[in-house]
C-alpha positions as CSV (number, residue, x, y, z in Angstrom):
1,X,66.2,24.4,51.3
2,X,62.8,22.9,53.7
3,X,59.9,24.3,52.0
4,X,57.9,22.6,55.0
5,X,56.0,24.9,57.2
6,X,57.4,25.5,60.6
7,X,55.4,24.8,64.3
8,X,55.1,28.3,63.9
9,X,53.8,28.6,60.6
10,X,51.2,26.5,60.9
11,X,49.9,28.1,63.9
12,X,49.6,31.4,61.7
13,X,47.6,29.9,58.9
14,X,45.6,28.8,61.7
15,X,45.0,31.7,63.0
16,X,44.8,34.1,60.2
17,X,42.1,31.6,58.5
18,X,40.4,31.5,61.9
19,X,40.0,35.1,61.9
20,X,39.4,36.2,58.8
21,X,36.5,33.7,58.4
22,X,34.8,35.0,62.0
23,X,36.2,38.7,61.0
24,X,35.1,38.5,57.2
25,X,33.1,36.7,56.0
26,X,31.6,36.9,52.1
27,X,29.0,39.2,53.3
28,X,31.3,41.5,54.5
29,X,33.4,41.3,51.1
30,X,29.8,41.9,49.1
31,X,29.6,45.1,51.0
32,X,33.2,46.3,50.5
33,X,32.4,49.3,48.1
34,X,29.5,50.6,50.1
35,X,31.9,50.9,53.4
36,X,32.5,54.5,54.9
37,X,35.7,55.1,55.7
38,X,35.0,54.6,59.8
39,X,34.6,50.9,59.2
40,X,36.9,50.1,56.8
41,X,39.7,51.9,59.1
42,X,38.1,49.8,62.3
43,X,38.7,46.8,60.4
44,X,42.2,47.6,59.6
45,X,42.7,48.9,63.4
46,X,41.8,44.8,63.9
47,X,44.3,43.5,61.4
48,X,47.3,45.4,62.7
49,X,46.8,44.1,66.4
50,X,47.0,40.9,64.8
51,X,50.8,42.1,63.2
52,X,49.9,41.3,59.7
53,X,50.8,44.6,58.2
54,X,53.9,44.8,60.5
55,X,55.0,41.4,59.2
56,X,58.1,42.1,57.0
57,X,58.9,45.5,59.1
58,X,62.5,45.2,60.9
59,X,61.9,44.8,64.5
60,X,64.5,47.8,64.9
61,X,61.4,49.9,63.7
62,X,58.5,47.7,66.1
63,X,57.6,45.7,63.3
64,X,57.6,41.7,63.5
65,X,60.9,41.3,61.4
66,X,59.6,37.8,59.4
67,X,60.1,36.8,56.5
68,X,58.2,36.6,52.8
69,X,57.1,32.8,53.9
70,X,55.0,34.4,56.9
71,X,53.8,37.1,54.4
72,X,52.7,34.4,52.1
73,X,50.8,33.1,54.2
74,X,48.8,35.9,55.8
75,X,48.1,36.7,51.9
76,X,46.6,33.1,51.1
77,X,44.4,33.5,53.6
78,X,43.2,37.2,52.4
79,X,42.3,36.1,48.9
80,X,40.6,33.4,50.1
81,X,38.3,35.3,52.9
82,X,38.3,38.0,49.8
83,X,39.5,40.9,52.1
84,X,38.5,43.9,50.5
85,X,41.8,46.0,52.1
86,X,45.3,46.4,50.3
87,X,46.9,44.3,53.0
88,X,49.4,43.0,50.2
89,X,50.4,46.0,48.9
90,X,50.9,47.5,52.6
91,X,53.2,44.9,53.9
92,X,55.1,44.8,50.8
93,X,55.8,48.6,50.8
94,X,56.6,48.5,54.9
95,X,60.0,47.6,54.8
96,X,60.8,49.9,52.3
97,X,59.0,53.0,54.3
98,X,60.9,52.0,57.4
99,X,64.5,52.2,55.6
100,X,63.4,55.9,54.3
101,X,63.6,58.3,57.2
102,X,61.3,61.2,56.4
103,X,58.8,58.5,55.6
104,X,59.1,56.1,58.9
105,X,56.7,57.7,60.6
106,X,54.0,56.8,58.0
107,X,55.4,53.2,58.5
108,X,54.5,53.8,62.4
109,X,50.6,54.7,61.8
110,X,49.9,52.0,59.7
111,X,51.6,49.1,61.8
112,X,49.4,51.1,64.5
113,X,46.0,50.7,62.9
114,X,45.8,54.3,62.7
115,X,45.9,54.2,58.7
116,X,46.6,52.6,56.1
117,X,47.7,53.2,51.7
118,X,45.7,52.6,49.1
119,X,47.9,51.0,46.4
120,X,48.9,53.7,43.5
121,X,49.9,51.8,40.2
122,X,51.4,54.5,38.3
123,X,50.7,54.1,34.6
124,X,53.0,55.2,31.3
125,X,50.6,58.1,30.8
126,X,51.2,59.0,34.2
127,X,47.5,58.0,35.5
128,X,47.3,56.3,38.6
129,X,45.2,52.7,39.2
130,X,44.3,53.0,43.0
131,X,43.3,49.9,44.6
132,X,41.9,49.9,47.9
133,X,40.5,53.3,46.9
134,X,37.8,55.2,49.3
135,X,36.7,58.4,50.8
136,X,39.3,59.2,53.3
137,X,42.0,57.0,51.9
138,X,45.1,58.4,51.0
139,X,47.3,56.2,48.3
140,X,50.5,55.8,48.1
141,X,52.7,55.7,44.8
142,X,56.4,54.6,44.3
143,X,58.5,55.8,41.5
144,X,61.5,55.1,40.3
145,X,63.7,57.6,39.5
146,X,67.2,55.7,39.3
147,X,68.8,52.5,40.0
148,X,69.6,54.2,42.9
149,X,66.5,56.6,44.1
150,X,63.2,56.0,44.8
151,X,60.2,58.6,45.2
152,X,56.7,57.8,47.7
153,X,54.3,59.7,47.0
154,X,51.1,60.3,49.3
155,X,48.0,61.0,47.4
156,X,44.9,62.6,48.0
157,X,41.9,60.3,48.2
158,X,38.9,59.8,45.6
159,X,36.3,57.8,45.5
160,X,36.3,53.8,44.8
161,X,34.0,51.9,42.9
162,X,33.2,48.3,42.6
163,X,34.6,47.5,38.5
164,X,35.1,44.0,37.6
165,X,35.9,42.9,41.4
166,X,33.1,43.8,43.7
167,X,34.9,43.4,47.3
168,X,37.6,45.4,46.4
169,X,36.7,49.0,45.2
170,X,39.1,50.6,43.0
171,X,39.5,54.2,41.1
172,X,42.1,55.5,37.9
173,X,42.4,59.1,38.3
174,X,44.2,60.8,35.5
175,X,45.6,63.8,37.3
176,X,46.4,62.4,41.1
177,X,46.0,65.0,43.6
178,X,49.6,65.0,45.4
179,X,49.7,65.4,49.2
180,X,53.1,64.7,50.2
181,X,56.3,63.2,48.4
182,X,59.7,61.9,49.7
183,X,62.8,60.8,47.7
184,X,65.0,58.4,49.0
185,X,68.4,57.4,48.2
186,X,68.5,53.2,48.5
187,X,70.8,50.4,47.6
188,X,70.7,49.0,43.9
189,X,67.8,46.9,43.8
190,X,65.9,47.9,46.1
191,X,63.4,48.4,43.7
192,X,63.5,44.9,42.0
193,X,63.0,43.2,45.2
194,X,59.9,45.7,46.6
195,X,58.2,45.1,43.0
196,X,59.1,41.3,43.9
197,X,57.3,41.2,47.3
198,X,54.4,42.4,46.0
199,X,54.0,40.5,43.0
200,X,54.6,37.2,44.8
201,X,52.3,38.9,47.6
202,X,49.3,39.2,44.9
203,X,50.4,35.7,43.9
204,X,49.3,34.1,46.8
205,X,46.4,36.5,47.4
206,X,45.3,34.8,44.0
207,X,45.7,31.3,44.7
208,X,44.3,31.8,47.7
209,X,41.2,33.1,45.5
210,X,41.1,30.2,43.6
211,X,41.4,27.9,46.5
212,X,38.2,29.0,48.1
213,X,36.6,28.7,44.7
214,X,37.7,25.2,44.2
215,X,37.0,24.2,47.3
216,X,33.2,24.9,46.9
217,X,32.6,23.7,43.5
218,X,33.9,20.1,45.0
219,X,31.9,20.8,48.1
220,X,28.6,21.4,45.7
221,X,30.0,18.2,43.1
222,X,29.4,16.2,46.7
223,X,26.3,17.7,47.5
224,X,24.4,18.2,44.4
225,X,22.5,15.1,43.0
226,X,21.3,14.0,39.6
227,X,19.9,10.6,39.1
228,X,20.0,10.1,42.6
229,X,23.9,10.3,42.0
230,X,25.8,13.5,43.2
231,X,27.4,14.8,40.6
232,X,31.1,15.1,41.2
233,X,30.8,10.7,40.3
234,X,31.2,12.0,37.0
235,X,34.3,11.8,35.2
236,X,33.6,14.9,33.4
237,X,33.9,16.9,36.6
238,X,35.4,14.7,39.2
239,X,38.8,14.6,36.3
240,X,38.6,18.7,35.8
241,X,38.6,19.5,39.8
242,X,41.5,17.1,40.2
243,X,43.6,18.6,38.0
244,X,42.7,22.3,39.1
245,X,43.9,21.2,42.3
246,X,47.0,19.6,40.9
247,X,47.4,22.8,39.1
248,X,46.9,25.2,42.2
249,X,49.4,23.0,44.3
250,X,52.1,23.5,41.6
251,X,51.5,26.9,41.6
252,X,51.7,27.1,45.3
253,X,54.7,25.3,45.6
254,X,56.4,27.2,43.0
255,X,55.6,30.5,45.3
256,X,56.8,28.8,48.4
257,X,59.9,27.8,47.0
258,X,60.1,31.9,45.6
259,X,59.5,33.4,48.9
260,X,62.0,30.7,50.7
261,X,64.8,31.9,48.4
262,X,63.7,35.3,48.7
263,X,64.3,35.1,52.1
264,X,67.5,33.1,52.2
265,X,68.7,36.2,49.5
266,X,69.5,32.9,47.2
267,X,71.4,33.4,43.9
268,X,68.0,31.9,42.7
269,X,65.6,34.1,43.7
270,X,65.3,36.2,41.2
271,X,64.4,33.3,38.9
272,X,62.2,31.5,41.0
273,X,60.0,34.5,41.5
274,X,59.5,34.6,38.1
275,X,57.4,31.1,37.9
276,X,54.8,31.7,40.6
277,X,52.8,34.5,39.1
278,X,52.9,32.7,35.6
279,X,51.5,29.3,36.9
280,X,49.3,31.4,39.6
281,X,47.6,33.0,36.8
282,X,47.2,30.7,34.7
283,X,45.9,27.7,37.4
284,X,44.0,30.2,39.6
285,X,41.8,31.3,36.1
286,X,41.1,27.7,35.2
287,X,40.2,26.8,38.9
288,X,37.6,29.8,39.3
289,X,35.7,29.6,35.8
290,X,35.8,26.0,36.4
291,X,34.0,26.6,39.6
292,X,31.5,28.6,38.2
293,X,30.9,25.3,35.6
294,X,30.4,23.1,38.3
295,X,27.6,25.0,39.7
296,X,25.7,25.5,36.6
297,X,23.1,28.4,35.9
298,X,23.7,29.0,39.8
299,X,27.3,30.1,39.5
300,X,26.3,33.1,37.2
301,X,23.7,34.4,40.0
302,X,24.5,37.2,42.5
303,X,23.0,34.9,45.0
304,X,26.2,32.6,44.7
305,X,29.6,33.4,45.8
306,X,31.8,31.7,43.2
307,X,31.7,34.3,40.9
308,X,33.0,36.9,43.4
309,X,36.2,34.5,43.6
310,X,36.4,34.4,39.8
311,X,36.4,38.4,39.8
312,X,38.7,38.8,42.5
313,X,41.0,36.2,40.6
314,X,40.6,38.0,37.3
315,X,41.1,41.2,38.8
316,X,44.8,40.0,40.0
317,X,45.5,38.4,37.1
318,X,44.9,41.3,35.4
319,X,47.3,43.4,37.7
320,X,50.1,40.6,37.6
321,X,50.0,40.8,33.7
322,X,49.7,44.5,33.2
323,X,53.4,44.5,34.8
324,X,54.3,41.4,33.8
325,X,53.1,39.8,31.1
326,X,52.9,36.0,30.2
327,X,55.2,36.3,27.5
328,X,58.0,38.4,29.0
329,X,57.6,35.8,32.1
330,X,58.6,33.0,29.8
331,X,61.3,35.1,28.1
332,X,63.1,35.8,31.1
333,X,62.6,32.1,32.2
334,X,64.4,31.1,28.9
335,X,67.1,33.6,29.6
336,X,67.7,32.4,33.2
337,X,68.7,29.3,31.7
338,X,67.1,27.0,34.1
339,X,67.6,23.7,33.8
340,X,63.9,22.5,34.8
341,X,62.5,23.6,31.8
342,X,64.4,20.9,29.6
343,X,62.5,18.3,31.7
């Protein structure tokens, strides 16, 4: 399997870094909870004539019919421009709205620009975590009812607020407000694999996070001088940004090698999605409070944008282990029975 980027890949991680840092920068992400609905929904309109959303759609349905390698890619580059719209969670769910009839047509509008889902987590209590959340914003919330049935769900919109990660306004509502529901009769699993997709998805989102956060803690190591020295000669820091980018490029090439079996449908894949959102967590935390050491008493100030990456990389984490967590990852590692891990 070539886990090297295509001609054609390259050009998109071009392009979608291009864009998002002319389209969003970090003073857009600061005022992502502040946005009315208009401009949040004029910014989306943008990112769908670029064919992100539409990425993993079939091209039967007028989406781009790619793969989870393109998707991955696209997602990178969000977490690290901190986009403060569920563009993971939307081209994650697409394929599986285009495959349910009733429901294609909500597939259509947001592959249009014309709208776009919140992402409904649906807790055991039956509470919802929205993120994405906003006046004018329906969610959307997948259940499943069988190994065989699924259940969308469209629900009303409430209000988001900025919680632990500022550029991305989020809401729990107790007692969701339902607007519209269809059930949908799908292959076995077709759940497994849609949870997959968007766990990766968030994966890369996260890395991508903790990327931009490394990269400006070594940017300020070069720039930032003590005893007319800059301070990334040190050992002490010069050592501890190597090996959080040693780290970070493990974890990335864990979740290339994911995706690529993902979309090859290898007998693997199940397995190998299971080690990019365990070393993606746990390299992506280190990188981003790393970062906000390097900067000293700066990194704790508003004034500073490290600490927005260290939120939005907590905040992920946090989602990736509320449905996954460390120890069930490494569980069902051990139970694959993969031979890497006796290396």
């Amino acid at each position: 399997m070539d886990l090297h980027p295509t001609e054609d890949q390259r050009m998109l991680d071009d392009a979608a870094r291009r864009f998002l840092a002319d389209r969003h920068p970090p003073a857009a992400a600061r005022a992502a909870a502040g946005k009315p609905y208009e401009a949040r929904l004029a910014q989306w309109r943008e990112i769908a004539a670029q064919g992100w959303p539409a990425l993993l759609a079939p091209a039967a349905q007028d989406g781009l019919g790619l793969g989870m390698r393109e998707a991955w890619i696209v997602a990178e580059a969000a977490g690290r421009h901190l986009l403060s719209l569920p563009l993971a969670a939307n081209m994650a769910i697409l394929p599986t709205l285009c495959a349910a009839g009733p429901a294609a047509g909500w597939a259509a509008a947001v592959m249009a620009g014309d709208t776009y889902f919140a992402d409904a987590a649906v807790r055991p209590d039956g509470s919802v975590f929205i993120e994405g959340a906003g006046e004018g914003v329906r969610a959307l919330a997948v259940r499943r009812l069988s190994a065989t049935a699924l259940r969308l769900e469209a629900l009303a919109p409430v209000s988001g607020e900025a919680r632990l990660d500022p550029t991305m306004p989020v809401a729990r509502v107790t007692r969701p407000q339902l607007l519209d529901s269809v059930d949908l009769e799908v292959e076995a699993g077709t759940w497994e694999r849609l949870r997959t997709r968007l766990r990766l998805l968030r994966s890369a989102e996260l890395l991508g996070a903790a990327s931009a956060a490394l990269d400006m803690a070594a940017a300020h190591a070069r720039e930032r001088r003590q005893f007319d020295r800059a301070i990334g000669a040190n050992q002490a820091i010069k050592h501890r940004l190597a090996e959080d980018w040693m780290a970070l490029d493990d974890a990335r090439l864990a979740g290339v090698a994911a995706v690529a079996a993902h979309d090859a449908d290898a007998a693997s894949a199940e397995r190998d999605s299971l080690f990019a959102p365990l070393l993606a967590v746990e390299a992506g935390r280190r990188a981003a409070q790393n970062a906000i050491q390097v900067h000293g008493a700066l990194g704790v100030t508003w004034e500073c944008d490290a600490h927005l990456y260290l939120k939005r990389v907590l905040r992920l984490a946090a989602g990736l282990q509320a449905e996954t967590s460390r120890a069930e990852l490494l569980e069902r590692i051990w139970e694959s029975g993969d031979g890497r891990l006796a290396a």
